[in-house]
Every structure is written in C-alpha cells, then in structure tokens.
N, C-alpha and C positions, 0 to 999 in steps of 0.2 A: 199472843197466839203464834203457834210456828207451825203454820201446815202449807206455806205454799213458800217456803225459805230454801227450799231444794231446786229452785227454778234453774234449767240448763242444766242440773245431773240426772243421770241416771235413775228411774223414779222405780224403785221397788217395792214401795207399797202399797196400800189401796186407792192411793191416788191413780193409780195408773189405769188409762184409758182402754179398753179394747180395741186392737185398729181390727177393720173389716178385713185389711192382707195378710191377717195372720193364718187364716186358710190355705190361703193359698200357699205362701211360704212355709209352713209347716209339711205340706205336702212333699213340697222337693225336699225340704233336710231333713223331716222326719218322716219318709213314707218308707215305701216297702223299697224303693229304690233312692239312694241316700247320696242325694247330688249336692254339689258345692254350689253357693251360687250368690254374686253380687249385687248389696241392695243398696243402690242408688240414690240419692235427693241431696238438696240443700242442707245448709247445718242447721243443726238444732230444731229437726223437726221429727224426731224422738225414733229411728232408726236403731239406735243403739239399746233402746232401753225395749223395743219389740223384741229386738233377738236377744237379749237376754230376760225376756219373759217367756218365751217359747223353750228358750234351753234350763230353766231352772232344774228341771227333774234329769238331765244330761248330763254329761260326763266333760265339761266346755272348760275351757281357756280363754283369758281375754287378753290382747293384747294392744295396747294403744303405737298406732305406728311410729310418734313423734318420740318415743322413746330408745325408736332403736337407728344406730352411728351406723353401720355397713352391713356390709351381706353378713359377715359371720357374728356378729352380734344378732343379728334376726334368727337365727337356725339357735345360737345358741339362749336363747329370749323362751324361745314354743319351747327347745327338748328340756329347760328347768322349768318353765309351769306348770310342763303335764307330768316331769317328776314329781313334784309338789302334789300334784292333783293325787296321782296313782299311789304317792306314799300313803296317804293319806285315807284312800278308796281300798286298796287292797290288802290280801293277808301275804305279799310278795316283794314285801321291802328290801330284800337283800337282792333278790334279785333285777329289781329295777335300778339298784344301784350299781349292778356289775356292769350293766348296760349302759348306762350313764358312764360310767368308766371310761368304757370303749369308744364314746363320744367324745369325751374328751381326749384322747392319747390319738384320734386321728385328724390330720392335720389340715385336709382337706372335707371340710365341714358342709358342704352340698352332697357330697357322697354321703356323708356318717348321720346325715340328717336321716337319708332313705332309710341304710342300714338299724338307725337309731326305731325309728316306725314299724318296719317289718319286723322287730325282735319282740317290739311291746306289744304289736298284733295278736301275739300268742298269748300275750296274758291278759287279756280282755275281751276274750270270747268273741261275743254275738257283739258286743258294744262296737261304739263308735266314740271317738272323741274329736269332739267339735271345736276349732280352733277361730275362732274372733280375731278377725284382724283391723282395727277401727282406723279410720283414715287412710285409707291403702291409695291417697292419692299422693302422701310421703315419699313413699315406693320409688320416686322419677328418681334423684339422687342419692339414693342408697342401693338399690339391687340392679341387676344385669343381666343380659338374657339367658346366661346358664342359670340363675336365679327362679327366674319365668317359667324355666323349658322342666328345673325340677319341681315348683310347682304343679305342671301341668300331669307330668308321672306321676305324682302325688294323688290327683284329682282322677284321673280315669283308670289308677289300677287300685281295685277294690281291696285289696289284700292290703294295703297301707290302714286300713279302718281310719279314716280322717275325714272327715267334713270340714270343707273353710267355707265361714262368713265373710267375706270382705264387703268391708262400708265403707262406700268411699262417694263424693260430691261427684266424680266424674266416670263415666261407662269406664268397662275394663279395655273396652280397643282405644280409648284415647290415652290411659296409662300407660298401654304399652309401647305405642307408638312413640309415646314420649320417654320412651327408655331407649330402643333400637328400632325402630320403627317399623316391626314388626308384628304381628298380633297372634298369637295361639292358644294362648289360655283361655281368651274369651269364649273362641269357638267349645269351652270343653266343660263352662258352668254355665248356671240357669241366670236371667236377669232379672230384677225386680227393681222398680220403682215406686216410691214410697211419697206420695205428693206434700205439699209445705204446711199443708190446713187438712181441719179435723171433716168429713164427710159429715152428713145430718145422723149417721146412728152415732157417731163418736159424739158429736157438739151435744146429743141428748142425754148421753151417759155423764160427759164435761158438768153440763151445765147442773144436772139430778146430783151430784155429786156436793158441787159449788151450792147449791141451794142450801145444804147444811149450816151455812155459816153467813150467808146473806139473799136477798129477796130478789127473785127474779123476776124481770120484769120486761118487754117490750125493748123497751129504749136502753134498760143494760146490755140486750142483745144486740142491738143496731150499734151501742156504741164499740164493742168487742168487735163485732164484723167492720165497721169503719178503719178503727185502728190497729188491728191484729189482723182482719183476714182471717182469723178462725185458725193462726198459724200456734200450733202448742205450747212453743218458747214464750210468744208475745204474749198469749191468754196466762200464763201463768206470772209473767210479770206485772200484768196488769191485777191479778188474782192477789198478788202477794200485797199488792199496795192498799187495794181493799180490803180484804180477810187480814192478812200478818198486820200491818198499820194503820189499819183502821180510818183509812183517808177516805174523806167525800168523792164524788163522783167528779166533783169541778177539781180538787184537789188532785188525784189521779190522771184527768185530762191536760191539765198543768205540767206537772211530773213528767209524765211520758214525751211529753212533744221537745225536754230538754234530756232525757233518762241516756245516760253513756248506752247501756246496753241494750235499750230497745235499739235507738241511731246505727248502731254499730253490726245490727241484725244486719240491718237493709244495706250499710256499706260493707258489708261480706256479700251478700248476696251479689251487686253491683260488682264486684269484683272476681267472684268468679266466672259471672258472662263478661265481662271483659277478657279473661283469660280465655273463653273458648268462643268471640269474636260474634256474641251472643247480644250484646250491651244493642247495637246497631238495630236487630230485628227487634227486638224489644221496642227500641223509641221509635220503630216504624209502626210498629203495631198501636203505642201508643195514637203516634197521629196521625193515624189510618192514612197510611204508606203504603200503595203495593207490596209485597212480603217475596222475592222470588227462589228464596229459599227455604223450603217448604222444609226441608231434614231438621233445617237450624229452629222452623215454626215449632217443630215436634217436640222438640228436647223441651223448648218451654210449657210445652203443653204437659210435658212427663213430671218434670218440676212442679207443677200445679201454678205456675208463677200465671198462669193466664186460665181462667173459671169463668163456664160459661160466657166465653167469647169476651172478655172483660180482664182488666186485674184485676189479681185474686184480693189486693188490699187498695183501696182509696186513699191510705195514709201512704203508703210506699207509693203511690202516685206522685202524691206531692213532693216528696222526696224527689223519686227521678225530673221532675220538670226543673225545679233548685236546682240541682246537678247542671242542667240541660242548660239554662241560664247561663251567661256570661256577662261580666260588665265591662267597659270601652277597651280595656286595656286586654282584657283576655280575648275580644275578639280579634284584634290587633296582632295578638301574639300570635293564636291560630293561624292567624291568616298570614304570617308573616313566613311561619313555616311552612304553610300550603303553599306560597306562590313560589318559594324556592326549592321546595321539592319538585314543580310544576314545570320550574327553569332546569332543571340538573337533569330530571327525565325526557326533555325536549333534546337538548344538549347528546346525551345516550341514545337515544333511541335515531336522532337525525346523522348521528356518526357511521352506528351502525348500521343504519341502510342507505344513504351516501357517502360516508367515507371523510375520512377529515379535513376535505376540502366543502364540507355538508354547509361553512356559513356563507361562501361566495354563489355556490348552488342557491340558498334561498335568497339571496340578495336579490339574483338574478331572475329568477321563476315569482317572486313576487316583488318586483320593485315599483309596482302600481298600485300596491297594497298601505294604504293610511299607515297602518299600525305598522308597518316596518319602517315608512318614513318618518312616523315620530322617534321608533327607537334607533337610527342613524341620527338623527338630529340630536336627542340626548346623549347620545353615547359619543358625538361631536364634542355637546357642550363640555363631558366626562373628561377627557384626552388632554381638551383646552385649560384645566382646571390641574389634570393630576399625568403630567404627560408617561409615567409610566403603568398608568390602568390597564390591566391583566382583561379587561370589560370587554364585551361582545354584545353581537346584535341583542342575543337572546335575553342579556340581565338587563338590558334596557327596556325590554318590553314592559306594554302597562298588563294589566290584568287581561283586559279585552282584547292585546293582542298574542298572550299568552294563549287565551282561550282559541281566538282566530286561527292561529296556526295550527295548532291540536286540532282542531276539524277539518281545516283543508286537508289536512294531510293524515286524514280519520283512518286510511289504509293501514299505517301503521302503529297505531295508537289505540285500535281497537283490539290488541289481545291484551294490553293495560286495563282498562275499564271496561271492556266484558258487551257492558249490555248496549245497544242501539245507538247510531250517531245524533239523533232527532230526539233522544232520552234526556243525553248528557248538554246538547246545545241549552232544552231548557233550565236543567239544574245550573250550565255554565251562568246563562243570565238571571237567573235567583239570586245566584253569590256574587255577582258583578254589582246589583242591587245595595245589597246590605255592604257590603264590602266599601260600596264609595258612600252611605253614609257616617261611617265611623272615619273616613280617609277626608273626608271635607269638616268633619267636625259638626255635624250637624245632629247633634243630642237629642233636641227637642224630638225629631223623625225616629230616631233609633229608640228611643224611649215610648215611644207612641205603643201603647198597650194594644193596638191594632194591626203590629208587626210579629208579635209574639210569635205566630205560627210560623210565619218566614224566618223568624231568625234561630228558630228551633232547627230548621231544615239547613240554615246557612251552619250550621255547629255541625248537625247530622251529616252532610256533605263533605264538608272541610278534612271530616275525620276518615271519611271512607276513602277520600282522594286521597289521601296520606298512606291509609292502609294497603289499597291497591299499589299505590306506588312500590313501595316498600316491601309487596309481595312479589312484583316485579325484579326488581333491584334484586332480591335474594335471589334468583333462580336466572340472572343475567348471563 
C-alpha cells in the first residue's frame, strides 16, 4: 500500500487536511484587498502545502529559497516562472517574450524586476499572481537592503498586481534585522501563524480519513498524541509505518523511538530556539522556572511548541531532558568555560572602572577577604613552581571567590546579569553545589536521581552566564 509514502512533501491529494487558518488567510491574499503576507511556524508542519491549496485555482509561482545564489539570481528565478506561468496561461506569448527580453539586456536587475512587473500588469487584467517564496529565512545571505526596500514597492504599490507568500520558520522583523538591521517590509504585510499540531476539527478530519485503512481506537489516539503531539509530519510518519508497512503497534513504537526523521524533527526544532535564544525559556517552562520574558513566552506559544499550559508533545519532552543531561565530563567542560568566561569578565569590567592598577585596588579594599587570601596563597605557590606566570589574583580564584567578588562589587556587575543581586547569589550557590561535586569526584552524589532537578538548573545557568557574558563582551 502507498498512501502515506508522501510524508514531508507537499500533500495535494485527498489526503490533505483542512486547517481552521485557511480562513483566515484566504481573506488577506484573496479578499477584495490582496495583501502580502508571512506565514510563520516550525518546519514541517504543513505551511507550504495550505498555501498551495488555497492558490490552486490562482495564477501562483513557487519558489524554494535554498535554490537561489544571490540577489540577481532571485529577480531572475520569479521573472522566468511567471514567464513559464503566463506562456502557458495566455494567448500573449510573443509579447511576454519581448518583455523578458528587456529583463535580460538590463543590467541592473532590482530595477528591471519593477519594470519587468508593471509591463506584465497589462496583460493580466483583474488577476493577480502570487509568488511563494518558501523558506524566506535563506534570505539572511543572499539579498540586501535594496533587495527588501524593492520588495516592499512591490508589496504596497497595487499596480505591480503581485501578492507574496513568504514561509519562513522566523517573523519577518527578525529576517530583516539579520540582514541590515533594519525592518520595513514587515510593517507592510499581514502576519500569520500556523501552530506545529493539528487543532480537534483537523485530528477529526486526520483521523475519519485514516480510519479507511485501520481501526481507530482509544489508545491509537493516546499513543499518536504521546508521540507526535498531533504534529502533521510525525502523524504521517507514524501513519506510514502502520498503513504503508503494515507494522504492529509495538513494532511502530520501536521504530519511532530510533527512526532518523522522527529524532531529527525535534533536533530542528531544538535548533531553531537555539538560534533565537529560545532553547533557555523553554527549559524554564519546562521546570517551572520563573519565565521573565514574556515576548520570548509568546513566540512559543505561536509555535504551538507549548498547548494548554503543557508541551504540546510528551515524547519531545523526553528528548529535551536527554539533551539537558550531561555526564561527568561534559559538566566539567561547561563549567570550565563558565569559570573562565567568569575570570576575563571580572578582569574587563574591574579595568574598566578602576583602571589598570584595578589588581592592587582589590588586593587592598579586600585583604581580609578568605577568598583573596587563598587566591594570593595559590598564585604564590604558581610563581614558586613556574617563575615566569603571566597569573593574577583573579585566575587563582576558586569558584566561591569568583562568585564573592562579583557581588561585593554587584554595582558594576549588575548591567552583565540584569536581574536582582539576592537572584543571582542563590543561583551563584546552586552551581557552587553541583560544581564541587563533580570537582571532588564524588559520583555516587552527582548520580543521585534526586539531584536531577538541580543539575538541570546547574546546565540552565552555566549557559545563560555564558550568554550574558558574551552579550556583554559584544557591545564592550
């Protein structure tokens, strides 16, 4: 049987589902006022295959963005589709060719793009032709803000007759920004978001569908919402293994938990909040963390990546916790970068508002300080050992007086890490915690399944100190 072999393309047959957003979308690109506008989500959660179910009866172009090398490859990508389109569509082939002509013989290709539009304008009436532009998060290293600015003419002067789709994983103000760090185009199309999993009218349609070719039941549902999430990609991989291979339910459950492209769903997904510094609120939300970033709360919410107050999948749970996990050596390594990141930014920051005499200043103002006389004492034994060591108070600090000094001297430390000094003291003693049992070797504690939570948060920490640093460090 080959009915569910098409999993991950484009579904244009009667497989395909209804989404509830086709309403709405339909309205803005094909209502009485014919706006551009970008739809949103995670991959593979069937975005591509809506708008071209919407544009069947349309006059549409698709283009996949991974296909096109630079700016003039893109201009010249749309004006040969929608010649192809229009040879094809009209009784006006010679003269869409004289036009195409004229595209070619000018050599500045953002201009002849316009030009190319407004000439084909006249030969297509009332219509409109809708250009698809799939993965328009490509876009960062390929186009450029004259690029953007002629799109945006494109998009708010009617007489071009164009409508663009762009689908892209990320909003259009983070596109642009990631090209010249300005944003205009956004302000001039509609937005839409497309969530990762199918709503209860879609899973009803899903499932009335799927019932053709096996028995539904209860516990098929529970296991599909466990391991899919009700996400379209996953349900159809899961579909394929039953309907296409005719695999048991135990057989299936099997499969999946090693299958390259189910794993490889969730390590995209993982990867894109990673890119948009996303990864963090997430595993707070997991382990009901205060959240103090309510925008970054949103976006997950838009994604659908969080349903009714919950993740949207229990199997991508257990993924992120794995992820979250580290064994002796990778805490080690973390933390070996956190404490030297910890050292270079004490270092910078005590220069800059003492002045490069900033290590006899702290010698001084805290010389009744424990932790500075252990780090004189080691940095002693240092000199005695290797008499030309480049070493300072600060690299001989332990952890605790790393920590120490960063709060005493919390006035300048606090536009680094943001939030409260009475915050940061108790995450500093969490990871002073965990940190000296993997630094005494003491396994048996660090393994303690009753640690779990805390060493969740010593990972969750470790990483945000790194990132603040390092956001700091850029704008030094």
């Amino acid at each position: 049987m080959n009915v569910y072999a098409d999993f991950g393309r484009i579904i244009k047959n009667d497989r395909y589902i209804k989404r509830d957003k086709e309403k709405t979308i339909s309205k803005k690109i094909l209502g009485k006022i014919n706006n551009s506008i970008i739809l949103t989500g995670l991959g593979r959660v069937g975005k591509t295959t809506l708008i071209n179910y919407l544009l069947k009866s349309n006059l549409y172009i698709y283009i996949h963005m991974s296909s096109i090398k630079n700016s003039e490859t893109f201009y010249k990508k749309i004006v040969k589709e929608i010649y192809k389109l229009l040879s094809s569509q009209l009784d006006t082939k010679e003269k869409i060719k004289s036009i195409l002509e004229d595209f070619n013989e000018e050599a500045d290709k953002s201009f002849a793009y316009t030009d190319f539009l407004e000439e084909i304008s006249d030969l297509i009436g009332d219509n409109y032709i809708y250009i698809i532009l799939d993965e328009f998060d490509y876009v960062e290293n390929l186009l450029n803000r004259n690029d953007i600015q002629t799109l945006r003419e494109t998009v708010i002067n009617d007489y071009y007759k164009v409508v663009y789709i762009f689908i892209s994983r990320r909003r259009m103000e983070e596109i642009e920004k990631s090209i010249d760090g300005v944003s205009t185009l956004a302000a001039s199309i509609g937005q839409e978001f497309l969530e990762c999993y199918y709503n209860e009218n879609e899973l009803e349609s899903y499932f009335k569908y799927l019932s053709k070719y096996i028995n539904i039941n209860r516990f098929i549902i529970t296991i599909y919402k466990y391991f899919t999430g009700y996400n379209p990609y996953l349900m159809d991989i899961v579909s394929y293994y039953l309907v296409d291979e005719n695999k048991s339910w135990k057989e299936v459950i099997k499969i999946i938990k090693k299958d390259d492209k189910f794993l490889e769903f969730f390590q995209h997904i993982i990867a894109l909040l990673e890119l948009q510094n996303l990864d963090r609120v997430l595993y707070s939300f997991i382990l009901k963390e205060p959240i103090f970033d309510e925008t970054k709360l949103d976006k997950l919410n838009k994604y659908g990546l969080i349903k009714d107050n919950k993740l949207f999948c229990d199997f991508f749970g257990e993924i992120l916790m794995k992820n979250f996990e580290l064994n002796m050596e990778s805490y080690a390594t973390l933390w070996n970068k956190t404490e030297n990141n910890l050292k270079f930014l004490i270092k910078k920051v005590m220069e800059k508002n003492y002045g490069i005499d900033y290590l006899n200043f702290i010698k001084n103002k805290y010389k009744n300080e424990k932790f500075l006389k252990d780090a004189n004492f080691y940095l002693e034994q240092e000199k005695n050992i290797n008499k030309n060591s480049n070493s300072n108070y600060i690299d001989t600090l332990s952890t605790g007086g790393v920590f120490k000094l960063i709060i005493l001297e919390w006035y300048y430390f606090r536009n680094v890490f943001k939030k409260n000094k009475e915050y940061w003291n108790e995450i500093f003693h969490l990871i002073r915690k965990i940190r000296n049992l993997y630094a005494h070797s003491r396994l048996e504690s660090l393994n303690d399944k009753r640690l779990n939570y805390q060493k969740s948060l010593f990972i969750y920490y470790s990483k945000e100190i790194n990132f603040l640093i390092e956001e700091y460090l850029r704008n030094y």
